[in-house]
N, C-alpha and C positions, 0 to 999 in steps of 0.2 A: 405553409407549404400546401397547394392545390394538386390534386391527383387524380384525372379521369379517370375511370374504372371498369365503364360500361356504358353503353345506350340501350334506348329502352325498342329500339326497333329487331323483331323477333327475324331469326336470320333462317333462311330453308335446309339450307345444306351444311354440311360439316364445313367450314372453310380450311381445308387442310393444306391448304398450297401458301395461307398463310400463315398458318402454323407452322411448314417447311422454313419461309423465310426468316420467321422469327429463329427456328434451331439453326439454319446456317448461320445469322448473324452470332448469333452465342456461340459456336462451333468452332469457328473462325476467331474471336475473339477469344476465348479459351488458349489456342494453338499460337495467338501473334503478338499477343496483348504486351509482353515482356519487351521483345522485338524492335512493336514499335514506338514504346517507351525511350528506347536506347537510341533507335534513329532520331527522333525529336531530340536528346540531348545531345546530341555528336554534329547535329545541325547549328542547333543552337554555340556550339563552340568554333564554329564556321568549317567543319571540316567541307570539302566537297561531296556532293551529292553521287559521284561514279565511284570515288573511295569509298563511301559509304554502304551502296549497295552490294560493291564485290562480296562485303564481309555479313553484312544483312541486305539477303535478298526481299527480305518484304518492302523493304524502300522501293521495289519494282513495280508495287501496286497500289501504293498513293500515288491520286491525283498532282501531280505537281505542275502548274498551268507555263513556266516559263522550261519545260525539258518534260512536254508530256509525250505521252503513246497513247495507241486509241485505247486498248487494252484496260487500260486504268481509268477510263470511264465507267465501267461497270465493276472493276476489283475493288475501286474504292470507297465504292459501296457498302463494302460486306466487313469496313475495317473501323475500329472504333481507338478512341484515344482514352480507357477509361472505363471502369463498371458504370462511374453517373452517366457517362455519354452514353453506352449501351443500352442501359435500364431506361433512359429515358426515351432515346428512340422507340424502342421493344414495345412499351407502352403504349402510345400513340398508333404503333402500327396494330397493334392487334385491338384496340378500339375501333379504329377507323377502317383498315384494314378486311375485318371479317364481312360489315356491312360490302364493303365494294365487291369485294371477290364475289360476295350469295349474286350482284345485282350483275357483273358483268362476266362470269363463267372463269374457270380454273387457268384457260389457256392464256386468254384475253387478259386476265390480271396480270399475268405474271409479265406481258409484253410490256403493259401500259405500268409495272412498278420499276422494272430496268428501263424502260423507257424515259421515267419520270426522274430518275436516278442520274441520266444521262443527260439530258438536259439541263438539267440542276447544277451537273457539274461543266458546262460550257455556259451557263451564266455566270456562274464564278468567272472561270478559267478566262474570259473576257474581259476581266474588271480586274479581277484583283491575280498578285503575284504569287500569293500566299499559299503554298500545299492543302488539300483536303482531301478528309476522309471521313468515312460516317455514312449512317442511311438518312440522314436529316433532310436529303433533296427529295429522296424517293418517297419521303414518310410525308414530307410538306405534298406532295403531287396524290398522296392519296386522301390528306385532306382535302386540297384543292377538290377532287373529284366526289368526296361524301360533302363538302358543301353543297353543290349542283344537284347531285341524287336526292339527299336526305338532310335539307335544309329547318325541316322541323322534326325530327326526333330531339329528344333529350337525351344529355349527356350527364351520368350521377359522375358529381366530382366530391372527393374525399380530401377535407379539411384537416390538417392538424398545427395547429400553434400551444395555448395551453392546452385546448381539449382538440377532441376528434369527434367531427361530426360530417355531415354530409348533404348534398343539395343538388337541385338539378337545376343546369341550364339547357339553351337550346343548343343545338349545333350550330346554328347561323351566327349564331353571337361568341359562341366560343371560337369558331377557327378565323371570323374575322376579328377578335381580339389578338390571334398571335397573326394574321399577317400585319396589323397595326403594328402590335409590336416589332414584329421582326424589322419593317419599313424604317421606326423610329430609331431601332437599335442602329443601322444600317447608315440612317445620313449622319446622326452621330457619332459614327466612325466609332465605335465602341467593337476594340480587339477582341479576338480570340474565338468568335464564333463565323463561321460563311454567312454570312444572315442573305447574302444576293444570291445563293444557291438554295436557300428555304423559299425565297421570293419568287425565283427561277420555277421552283418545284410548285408550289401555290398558282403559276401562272398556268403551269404546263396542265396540273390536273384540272385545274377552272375550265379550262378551254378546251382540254379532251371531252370534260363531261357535257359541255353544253353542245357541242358539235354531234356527239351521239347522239344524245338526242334530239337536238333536231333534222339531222341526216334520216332517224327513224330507225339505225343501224342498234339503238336501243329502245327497247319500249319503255313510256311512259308510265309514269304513276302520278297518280291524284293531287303530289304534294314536291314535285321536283321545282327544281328552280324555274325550268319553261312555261310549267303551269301557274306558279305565282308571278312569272310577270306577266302573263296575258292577263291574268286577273286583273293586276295594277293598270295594266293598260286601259282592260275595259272601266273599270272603275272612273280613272282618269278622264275618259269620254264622256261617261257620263256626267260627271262633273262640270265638265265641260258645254253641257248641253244645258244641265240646270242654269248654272250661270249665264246662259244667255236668253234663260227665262223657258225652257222646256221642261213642263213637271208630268210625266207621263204617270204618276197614283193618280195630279187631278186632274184628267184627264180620261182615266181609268174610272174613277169615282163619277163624274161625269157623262160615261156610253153607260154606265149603269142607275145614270139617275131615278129611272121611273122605277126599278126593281126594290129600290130604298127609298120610296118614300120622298122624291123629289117633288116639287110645284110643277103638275101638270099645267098648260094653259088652259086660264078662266077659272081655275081650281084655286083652294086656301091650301097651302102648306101641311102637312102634318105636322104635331108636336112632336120634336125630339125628346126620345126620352133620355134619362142621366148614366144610362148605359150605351147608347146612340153618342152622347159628346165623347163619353170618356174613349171611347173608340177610336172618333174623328181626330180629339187630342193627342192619343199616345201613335197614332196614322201621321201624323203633321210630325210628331218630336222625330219620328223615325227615320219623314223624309228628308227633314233637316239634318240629321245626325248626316244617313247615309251621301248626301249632294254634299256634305263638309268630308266627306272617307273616312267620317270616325265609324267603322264598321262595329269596335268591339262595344261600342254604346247600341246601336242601331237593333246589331245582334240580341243585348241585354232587354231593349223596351221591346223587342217583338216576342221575348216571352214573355213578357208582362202583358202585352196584346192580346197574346194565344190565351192567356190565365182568363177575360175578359170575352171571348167570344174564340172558339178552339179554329174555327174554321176563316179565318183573314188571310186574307191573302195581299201580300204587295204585287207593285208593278213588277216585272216579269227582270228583269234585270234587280232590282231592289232585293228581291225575292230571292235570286240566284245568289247575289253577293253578299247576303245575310245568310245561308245553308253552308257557303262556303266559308265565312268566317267563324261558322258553329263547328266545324269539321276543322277547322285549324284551331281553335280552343280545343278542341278532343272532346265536345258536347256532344256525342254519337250521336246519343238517342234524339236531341232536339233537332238537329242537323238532319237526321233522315226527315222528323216529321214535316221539317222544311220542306226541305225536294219531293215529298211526297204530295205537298201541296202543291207544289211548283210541277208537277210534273201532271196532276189532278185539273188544277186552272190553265193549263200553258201547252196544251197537247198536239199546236202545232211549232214546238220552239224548234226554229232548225237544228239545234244540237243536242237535239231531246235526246241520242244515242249516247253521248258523252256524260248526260247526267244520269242517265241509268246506269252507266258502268261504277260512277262514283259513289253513288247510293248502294249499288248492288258489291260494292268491294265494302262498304260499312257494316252492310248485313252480313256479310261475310266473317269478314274478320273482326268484327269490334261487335256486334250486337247478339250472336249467336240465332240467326234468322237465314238459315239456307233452303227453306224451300222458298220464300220472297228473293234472295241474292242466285237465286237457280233463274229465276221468273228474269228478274232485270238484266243478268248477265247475259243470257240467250238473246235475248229482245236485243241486248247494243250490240252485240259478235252479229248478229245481221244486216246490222245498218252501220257501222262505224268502218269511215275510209281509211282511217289511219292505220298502217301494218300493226304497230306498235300496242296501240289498244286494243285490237284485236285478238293480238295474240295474248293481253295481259289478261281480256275477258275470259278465253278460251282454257287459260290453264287455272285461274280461278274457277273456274266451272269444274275442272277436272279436279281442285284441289278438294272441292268439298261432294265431288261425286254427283256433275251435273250430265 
């Protein structure tokens, strides 16, 4: 048995609205749970559905897709078949849950968790005949949405078979594990769960959260899904460019020849010395690594680098995509001295505003360095076009009293 339990990303505000949600589902299920125990067997005996409800009204508030009302798009929601069905919803929603509401305010949750509910349940009600109830659409549409957000937080899941122990995965790998599953469960026709209303809800929050943010009607963070596919994207270019024979280190290494010791003309070479190769060597493994996107090797020999001479610097792109795959390991401290470097060599990079904000949100909250995350925060809230960063710089400022 696997059991999420918590994520490790620290939430700002009480999230109380879904704490609400969770008490009305258990409130609700307390009060009908009997109810609609009996309607499922009296179904099940073929009585009709209008017999049924005269005598039990809660039959009026399953979804029933062949005799529905709009009504029971949102009642059937808040109706469960079961303590396991309960508990396991409940779950889910207050892991995943808490994170969305801190990111997208009390009111806006609550549209986009009825909303996500509602959708969920017209992807069923589309395909299949079948009655449902349950918060499984709503609770799928808030994963969907903590995918997009917070694709790399971890998630501590609690193991018990013979023993009880515990582990962490990321997010990105845990909720694209149940939409696989759910998908598999779904073309193999395997009864008794909506799996096309988890899928419904998975699509709905996917595509809320990505729209947000790139609309701008949410702000950015350092580590949302927008930000890691521009990376991949830029990555990919670059790659792209190597492969067609562009190596901008040697090239880099090259504007800088005469300053290292290059063959002036009509001059004899200097001797390299065996701290000069191992340099050029572990420079070469890097750009190799980085032109193939193995970043988490590239990352790895550019400390070995820095151990050998603290002040190297890669090509400017090389550079940037090695700080950021230090910052996606959770290596703070080498990841700042990164972009510090990167920001020291590269002082006209056009989005030099964006990597002060990313370095000045590390010193902030991961290194305990706020008069330096005072310094780069100010400096991006000036120059950064995006609403969205903007305002992420400005209340970081505010949050450590800039």
């Amino acid at each position: 048995m696997f059991i999420p339990i918590r994520t490790d990303r620290a939430i700002r505000t009480t999230p109380w609205l879904n704490y609400a949600l969770i008490a009305a589902n258990v409130l609700v299920f307390l009060l009908t749970d009997s109810e609609v125990s009996v309607v499922f067997n009296l179904m099940a005996r073929g009585i009709p559905l209008d017999v049924i409800a005269e005598a039990h009204p809660v039959a009026n508030y399953i979804l029933f897709p062949e005799q529905t009302q709009l009504h029971q798009y949102v009642t059937y929601q808040f109706l469960h078949a079961g303590w396991q069905h309960l508990l396991g919803n409940m779950l889910f929603l207050y892991v995943f849950g808490n994170n969305v509401e801190d990111r997208l305010g009390k009111v806006a949750y609550l549209a986009f968790y009825l909303s996500g509910g509602v959708l969920a349940g017209l992807g069923h009600a589309i395909v299949e005949p079948n009655p449902v109830l349950g918060a499984s659409g709503a609770v799928a549409a808030v994963s969907g949405a903590s995918l997009v957000l917070f694709p790399m937080i971890n998630v501590t899941i609690v193991y018990w078979f013979f023993f009880i122990g515990a582990f962490e995965v990321s997010n990105m790998l845990l909720i694209l594990f149940q939409i696989a599953q759910d998908a598999v469960m779904f073309v193999g026709h395997f009864g008794g769960v909506a799996y096309l209303a988890h899928l419904s809800g998975y699509a709905f929050g996917f595509a809320t959260g990505m729209l947000l943010l790139k609309s701008g009607l949410l702000a950015r963070e350092p580590y949302d899904m927008m930000t890691l596919l521009e990376h991949r994207r830029r990555r990919a270019q670059f790659a792209s460019l190597t492969r067609k024979g562009y190596q901008p280190w040697y090239q880099q290494e090259r504007a800088a020849g005469k300053a290292r010791g290059r063959r002036k003309a009509g001059a004899e070479a200097k001797p390299v010395s065996p701290e000069q190769e191992k340099v050029m060597s572990v420079r070469a493994k890097i750009a190799e690594a980085a032109g193939n996107q193995d970043l988490a090797t590239a990352a790895r020999l550019y400390g070995e680098l820095l151990t050998i001479d603290a002040t190297q610097v890669m090509g400017q792109q090389q550079q940037l995509d090695i700080a950021n795959q230090l910052m996606t390991e959770q290596a703070y401290e080498k990841a700042a001295g990164a972009y510090e470097l990167f920001l020291e060599r590269y002082a006209g990079y056009a989005d030099r505003a964006q990597v002060q904000l990313i370095l000045g949100l590390a010193c902030a909250r991961y290194l305990d360095r706020p008069g330096r995350a005072r310094e780069l925060l100010a400096a991006a809230a000036e120059r950064l076009h995006d609403d969205g960063q903007r305002a992420l710089a400005k209340q970081v400022l505010t949050e450590i009293g800039g």
